[in-house]
C-alpha positions as CSV (number, residue, x, y, z in Angstrom):
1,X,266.5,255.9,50.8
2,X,269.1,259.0,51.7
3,X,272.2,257.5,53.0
4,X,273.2,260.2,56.6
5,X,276.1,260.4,58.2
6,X,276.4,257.9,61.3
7,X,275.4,259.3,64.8
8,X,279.1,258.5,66.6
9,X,277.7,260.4,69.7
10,X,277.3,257.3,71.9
11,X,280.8,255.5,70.8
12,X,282.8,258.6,71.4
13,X,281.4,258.3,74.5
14,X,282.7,255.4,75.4
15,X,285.7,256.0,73.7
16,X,286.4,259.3,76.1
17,X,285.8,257.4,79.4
18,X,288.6,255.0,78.9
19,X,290.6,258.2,77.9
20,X,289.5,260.4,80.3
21,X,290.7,258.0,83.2
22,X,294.6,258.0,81.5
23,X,294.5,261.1,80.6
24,X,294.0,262.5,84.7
25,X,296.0,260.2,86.3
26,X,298.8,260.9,83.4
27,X,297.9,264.8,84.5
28,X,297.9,264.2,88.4
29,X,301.7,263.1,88.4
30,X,301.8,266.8,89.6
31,X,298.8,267.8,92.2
32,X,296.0,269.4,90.9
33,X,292.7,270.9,92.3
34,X,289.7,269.9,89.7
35,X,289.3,273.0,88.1
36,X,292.7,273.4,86.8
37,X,293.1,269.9,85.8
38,X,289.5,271.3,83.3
39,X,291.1,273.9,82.6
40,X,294.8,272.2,81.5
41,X,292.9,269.5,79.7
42,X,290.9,272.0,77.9
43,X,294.1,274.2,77.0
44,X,295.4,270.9,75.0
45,X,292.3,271.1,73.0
46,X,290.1,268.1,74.8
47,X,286.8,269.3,76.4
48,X,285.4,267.7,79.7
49,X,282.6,268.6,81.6
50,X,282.7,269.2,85.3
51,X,280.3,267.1,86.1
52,X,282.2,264.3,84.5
53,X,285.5,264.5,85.7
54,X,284.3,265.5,89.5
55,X,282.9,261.8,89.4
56,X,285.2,260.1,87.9
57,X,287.8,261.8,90.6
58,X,285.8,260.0,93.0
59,X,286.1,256.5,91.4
60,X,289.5,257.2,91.3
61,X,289.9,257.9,95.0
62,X,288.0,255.6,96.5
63,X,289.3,252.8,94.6
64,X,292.9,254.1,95.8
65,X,294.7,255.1,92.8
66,X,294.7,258.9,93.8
67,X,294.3,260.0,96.9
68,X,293.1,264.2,98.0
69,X,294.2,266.6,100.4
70,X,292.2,269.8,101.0
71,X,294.5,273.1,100.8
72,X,292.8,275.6,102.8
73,X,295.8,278.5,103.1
74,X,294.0,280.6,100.5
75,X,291.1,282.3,100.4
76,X,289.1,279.2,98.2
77,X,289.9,275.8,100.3
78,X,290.8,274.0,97.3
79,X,291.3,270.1,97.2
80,X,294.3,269.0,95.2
81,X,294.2,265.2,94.0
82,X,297.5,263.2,93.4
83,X,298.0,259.4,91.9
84,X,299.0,256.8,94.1
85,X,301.4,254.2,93.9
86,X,299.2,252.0,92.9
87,X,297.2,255.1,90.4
88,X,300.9,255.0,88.8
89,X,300.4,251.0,88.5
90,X,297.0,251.3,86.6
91,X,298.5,254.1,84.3
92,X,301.3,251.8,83.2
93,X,299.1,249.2,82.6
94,X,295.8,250.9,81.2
95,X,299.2,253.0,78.6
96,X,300.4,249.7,77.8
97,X,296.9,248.8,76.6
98,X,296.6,252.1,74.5
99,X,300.1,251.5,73.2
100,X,299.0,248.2,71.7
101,X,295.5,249.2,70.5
102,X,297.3,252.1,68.8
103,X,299.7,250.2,67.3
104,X,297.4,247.3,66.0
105,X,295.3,250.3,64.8
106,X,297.9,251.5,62.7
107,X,299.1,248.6,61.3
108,X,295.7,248.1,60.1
109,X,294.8,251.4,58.4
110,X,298.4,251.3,56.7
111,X,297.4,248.0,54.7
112,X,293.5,250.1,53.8
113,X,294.6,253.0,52.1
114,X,291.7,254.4,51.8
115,X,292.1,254.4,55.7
116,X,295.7,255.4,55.3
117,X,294.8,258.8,53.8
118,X,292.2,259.5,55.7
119,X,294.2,258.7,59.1
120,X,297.1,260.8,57.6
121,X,295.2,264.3,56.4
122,X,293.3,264.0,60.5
123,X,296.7,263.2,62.2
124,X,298.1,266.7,60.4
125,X,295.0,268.7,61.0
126,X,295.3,267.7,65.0
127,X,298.6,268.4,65.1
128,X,298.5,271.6,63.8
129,X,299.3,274.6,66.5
């Protein structure tokens, strides 16, 4: 029996939709069109697709934490999304929830240290320029 290294595919999935949705309305405190927002997101070293944050822009909206305006002085109409007051609402909340999940996160790797050092050699690759 070979011992492999666990497929984590499917739980960082999961993992990045809760993040995804802080991380735009975090981003669209200033508007943005979609692309940019990509392309910023991307520029901090986090990759998204498209065809997952077009969708998820659309949750957003029609559930009224970011509303969209079309800008069509340019040549490309582009639409520009911004959070709502009640987008800013969820993002305090759904940050308070991240906040304490960090925390109790690291609280609990400081007492492993086998978790300790391993949380501690990633955190200083990450941060790396």
């Amino acid at each position: 029996m070979t011992k492999t290294e666990p497929d984590i595919g499917s739980l960082e999935t999961e993992m990045n939709r809760g993040f995804l949705h802080i991380l735009v309305l975090a981003l669209l405190e200033k508007n943005m069109y979609g692309y940019a927002m990509v392309k910023h997101i991307e520029s901090l070293g986090y990759k998204v697709e498209e065809n997952t944050l077009y969708p998820l822009l659309r949750r957003l909206e029609k559930n009224g934490w970011i509303a969209s305006k079309w800008d069509v002085t340019e040549d490309r109409p582009r639409k520009f999304y911004a959070i709502t007051a009640a987008g800013r609402t969820l993002r305090a909340g759904l940050l308070e929830v991240w906040k304490n999940q960090n925390r109790i996160l690291g609280e609990i790797t400081k007492a492993i240290p086998a978790l300790a050092s391993s949380t501690a050699s990633s955190s200083r690759s990450s941060s790396s320029p």
